[in-house]
C-alpha positions as CSV (number, residue, x, y, z in Angstrom):
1,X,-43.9,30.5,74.7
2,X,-41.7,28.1,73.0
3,X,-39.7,30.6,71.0
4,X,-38.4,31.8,73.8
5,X,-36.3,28.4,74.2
6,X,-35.2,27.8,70.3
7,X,-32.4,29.2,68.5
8,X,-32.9,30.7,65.2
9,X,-33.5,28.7,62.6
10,X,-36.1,26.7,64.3
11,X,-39.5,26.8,63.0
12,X,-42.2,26.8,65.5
13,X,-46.0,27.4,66.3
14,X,-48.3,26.7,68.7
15,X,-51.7,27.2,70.2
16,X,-54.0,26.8,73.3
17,X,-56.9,25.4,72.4
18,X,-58.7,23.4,69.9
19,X,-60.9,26.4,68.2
20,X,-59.4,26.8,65.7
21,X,-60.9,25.3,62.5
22,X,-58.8,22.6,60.7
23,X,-59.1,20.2,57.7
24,X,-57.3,17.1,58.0
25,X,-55.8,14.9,55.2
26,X,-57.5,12.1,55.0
27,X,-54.5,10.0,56.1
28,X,-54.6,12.0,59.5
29,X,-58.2,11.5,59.9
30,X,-57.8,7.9,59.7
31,X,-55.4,7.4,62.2
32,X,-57.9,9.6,64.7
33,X,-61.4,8.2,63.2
34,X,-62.0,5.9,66.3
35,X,-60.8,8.2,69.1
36,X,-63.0,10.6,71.2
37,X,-63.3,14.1,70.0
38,X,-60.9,15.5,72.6
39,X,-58.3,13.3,71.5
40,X,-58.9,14.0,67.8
41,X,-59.2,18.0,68.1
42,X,-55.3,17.7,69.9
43,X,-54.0,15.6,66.9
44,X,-55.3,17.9,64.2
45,X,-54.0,21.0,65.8
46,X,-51.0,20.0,66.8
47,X,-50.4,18.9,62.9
48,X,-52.0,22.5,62.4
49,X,-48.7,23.8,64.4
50,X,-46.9,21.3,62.4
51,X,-47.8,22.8,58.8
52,X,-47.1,26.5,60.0
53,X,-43.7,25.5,61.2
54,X,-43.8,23.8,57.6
55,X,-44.8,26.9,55.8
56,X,-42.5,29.6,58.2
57,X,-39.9,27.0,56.1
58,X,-41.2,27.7,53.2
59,X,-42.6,24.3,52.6
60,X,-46.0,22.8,51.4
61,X,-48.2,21.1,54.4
62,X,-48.0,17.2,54.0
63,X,-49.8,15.0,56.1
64,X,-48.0,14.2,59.5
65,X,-48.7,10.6,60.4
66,X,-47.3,8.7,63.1
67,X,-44.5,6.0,62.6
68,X,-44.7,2.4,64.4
69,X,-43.4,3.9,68.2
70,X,-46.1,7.0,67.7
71,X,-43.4,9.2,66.5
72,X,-44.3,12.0,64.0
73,X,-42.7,11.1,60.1
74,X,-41.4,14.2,59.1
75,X,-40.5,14.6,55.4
76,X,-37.3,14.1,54.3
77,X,-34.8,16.3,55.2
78,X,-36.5,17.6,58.2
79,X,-36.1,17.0,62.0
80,X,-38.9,18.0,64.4
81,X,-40.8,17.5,67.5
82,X,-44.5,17.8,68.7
83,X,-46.6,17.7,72.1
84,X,-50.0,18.1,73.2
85,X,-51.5,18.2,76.7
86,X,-54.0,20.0,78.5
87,X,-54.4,23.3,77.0
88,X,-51.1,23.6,74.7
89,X,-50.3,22.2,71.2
90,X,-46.9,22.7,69.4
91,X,-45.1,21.9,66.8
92,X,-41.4,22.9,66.3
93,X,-39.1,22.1,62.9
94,X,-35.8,22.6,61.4
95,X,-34.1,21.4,58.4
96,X,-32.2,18.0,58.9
97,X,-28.5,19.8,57.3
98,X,-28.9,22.2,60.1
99,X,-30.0,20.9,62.8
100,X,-29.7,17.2,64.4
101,X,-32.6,16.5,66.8
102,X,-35.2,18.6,68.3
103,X,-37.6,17.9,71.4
104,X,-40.1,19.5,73.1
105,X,-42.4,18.4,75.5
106,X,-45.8,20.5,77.5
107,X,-47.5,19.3,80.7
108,X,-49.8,21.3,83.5
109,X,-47.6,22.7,85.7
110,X,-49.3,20.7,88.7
111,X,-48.1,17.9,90.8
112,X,-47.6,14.5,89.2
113,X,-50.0,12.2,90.2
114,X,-48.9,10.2,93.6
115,X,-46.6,7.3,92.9
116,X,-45.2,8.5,89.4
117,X,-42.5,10.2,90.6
118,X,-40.8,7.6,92.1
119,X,-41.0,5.3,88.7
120,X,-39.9,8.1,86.4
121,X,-36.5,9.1,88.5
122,X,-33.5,7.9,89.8
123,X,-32.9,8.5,93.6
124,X,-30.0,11.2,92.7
125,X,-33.0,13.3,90.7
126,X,-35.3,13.1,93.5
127,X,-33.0,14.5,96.6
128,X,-32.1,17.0,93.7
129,X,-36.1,17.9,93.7
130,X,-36.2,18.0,97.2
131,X,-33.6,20.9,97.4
132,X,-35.4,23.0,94.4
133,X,-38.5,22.5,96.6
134,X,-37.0,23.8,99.5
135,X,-35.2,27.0,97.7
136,X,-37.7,27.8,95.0
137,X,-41.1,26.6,95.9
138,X,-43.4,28.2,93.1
139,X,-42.0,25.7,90.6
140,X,-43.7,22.1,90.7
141,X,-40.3,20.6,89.8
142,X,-41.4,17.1,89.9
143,X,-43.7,17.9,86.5
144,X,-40.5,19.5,85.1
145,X,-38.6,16.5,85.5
146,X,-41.1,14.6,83.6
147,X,-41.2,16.8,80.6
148,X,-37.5,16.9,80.8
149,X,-37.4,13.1,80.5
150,X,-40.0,13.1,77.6
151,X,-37.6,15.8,75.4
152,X,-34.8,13.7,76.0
153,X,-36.7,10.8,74.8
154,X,-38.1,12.7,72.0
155,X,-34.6,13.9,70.8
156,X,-33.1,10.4,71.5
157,X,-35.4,8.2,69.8
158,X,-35.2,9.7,65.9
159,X,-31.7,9.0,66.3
160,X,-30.8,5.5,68.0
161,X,-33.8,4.2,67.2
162,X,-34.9,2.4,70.4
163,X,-36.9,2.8,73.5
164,X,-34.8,5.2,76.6
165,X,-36.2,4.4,80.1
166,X,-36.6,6.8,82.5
167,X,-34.0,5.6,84.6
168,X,-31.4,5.5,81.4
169,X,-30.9,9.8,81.5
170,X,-30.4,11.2,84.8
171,X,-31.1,15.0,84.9
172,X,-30.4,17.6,86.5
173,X,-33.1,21.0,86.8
174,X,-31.3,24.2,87.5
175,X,-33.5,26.8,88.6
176,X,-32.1,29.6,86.0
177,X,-34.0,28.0,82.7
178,X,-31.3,25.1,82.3
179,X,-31.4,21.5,82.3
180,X,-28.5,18.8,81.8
181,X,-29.3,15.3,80.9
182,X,-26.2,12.9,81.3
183,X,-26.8,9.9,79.4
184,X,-26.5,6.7,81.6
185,X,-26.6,4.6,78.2
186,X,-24.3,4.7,75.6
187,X,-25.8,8.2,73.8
188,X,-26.9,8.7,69.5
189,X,-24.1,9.3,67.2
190,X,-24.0,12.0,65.6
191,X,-21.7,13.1,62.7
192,X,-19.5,10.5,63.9
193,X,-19.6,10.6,67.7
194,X,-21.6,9.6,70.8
195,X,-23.6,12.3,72.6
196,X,-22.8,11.8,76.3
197,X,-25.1,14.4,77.7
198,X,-27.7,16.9,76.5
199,X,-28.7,20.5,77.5
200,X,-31.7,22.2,77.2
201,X,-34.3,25.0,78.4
202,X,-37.4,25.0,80.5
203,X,-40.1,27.5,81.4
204,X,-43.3,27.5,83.4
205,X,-46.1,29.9,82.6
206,X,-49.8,29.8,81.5
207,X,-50.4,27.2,83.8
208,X,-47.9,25.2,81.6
209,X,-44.6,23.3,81.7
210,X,-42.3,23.6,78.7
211,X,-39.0,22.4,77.8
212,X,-37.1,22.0,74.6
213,X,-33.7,20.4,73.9
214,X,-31.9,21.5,70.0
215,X,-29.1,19.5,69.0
216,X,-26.3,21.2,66.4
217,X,-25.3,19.3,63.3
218,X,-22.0,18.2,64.8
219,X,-24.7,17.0,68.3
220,X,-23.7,20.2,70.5
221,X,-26.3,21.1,72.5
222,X,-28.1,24.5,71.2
223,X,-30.5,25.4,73.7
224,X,-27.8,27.0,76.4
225,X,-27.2,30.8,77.0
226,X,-26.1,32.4,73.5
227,X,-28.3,30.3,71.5
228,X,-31.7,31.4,72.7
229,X,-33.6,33.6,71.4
230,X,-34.6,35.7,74.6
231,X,-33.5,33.9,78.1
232,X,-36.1,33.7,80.5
């Protein structure tokens, strides 16, 4: 599923499950040791995805350990992006000279729980939700918005290096495959210049929400129509 929201040159896997077998580093397990198992099987397959993105790079597998926020270290050179929810792990990765932030983010395509919505948007985003509800009902858009939110963040954070509310990006969902995030912060800089606003790419299927966001090296957003691999 994600490949269909990455240009090329983005290095991606993912999975479904937790059967297949893995072998940690030991570093990895360490960070895990403590958790329950359903929390432990996520983190190794999701650094599973992680070391086939690494090898469809043509790069060893390194052990992916999380920095102080819980953001994966990637080796140098390397920008990237990983989620795991309920039933979906992925990884995605690009080189650093290529590309300059990637985000991706999974949730259940289900409701959000009652009373999240309204701490996660701006009053603008919901009256927005209430139209795609009205016009395109199959979509539980208020889940969207969430992941939305969390691949901004996860795009955001590598490069300014500090926390984004929810109420600091307000988004917009277009019902095509398209999302717009207008920063409501000063944005990163990149290659010399603020990023005002960010586009990227959604998709619901498998009982799943996706949505990815690829910044350029120059911090254009590459996850619009003529980028994609295959539009939904």
């Amino acid at each position: 599923m994600i490949e269909e929201l990455l240009p090329a040159g983005v290095a991606g896997a993912e999975r479904f499950d937790d059967a297949e077998a893995v072998t940690p580093f030991p570093e990895e397990e360490a960070v895990v040791a403590r958790s329950v198992a359903e929390r432990r099987d996520s983190f190794h397959t999701a650094r599973l995805c992680a070391r086939l993105a690494l090898a469809e790079l043509g790069l060893p597998p390194v052990p992916i350990l999380p920095g102080p926020k819980g953001e994966p270290r990637w080796p140098a050179g390397l920008v990237g992006s990983m989620t795991h929810c309920t039933g979906y792990r992925g990884a995605v990765l690009a080189r650093a000279s290529e590309f300059a932030g990637l985000g991706i983010d999974a949730e259940p395509h289900l409701p959000l729980p009652e009373g999240v919505l309204e701490t996660v948007s701006l009053p603008a985003e919901r009256e927005r939700l209430l139209l795609l509800g009205r016009d395109h009902p199959g979509v539980h858009w208020d889940r969207l918005l969430f992941s939305a939110k969390e691949a901004v963040y996860k795009v955001w954070f590598p490069l300014a290096r500090k926390w984004l509310d929810f109420d600091e990006a307000d988004i917009a969902l277009l019902p095509d495959g398209r999302f717009t995030a207008r920063l409501l912060v000063p944005g990163p800089v990149v290659a010399g210049r603020r990023v005002p606003v960010l586009a990227g790419r959604w998709r619901v299927g498998r009982g799943l929400v996706l949505t990815a966001l690829v910044l350029g090296p120059a911090g254009e957003s590459l996850t619009g129509p003529g980028h994609v691999r295959d539009l939904p």
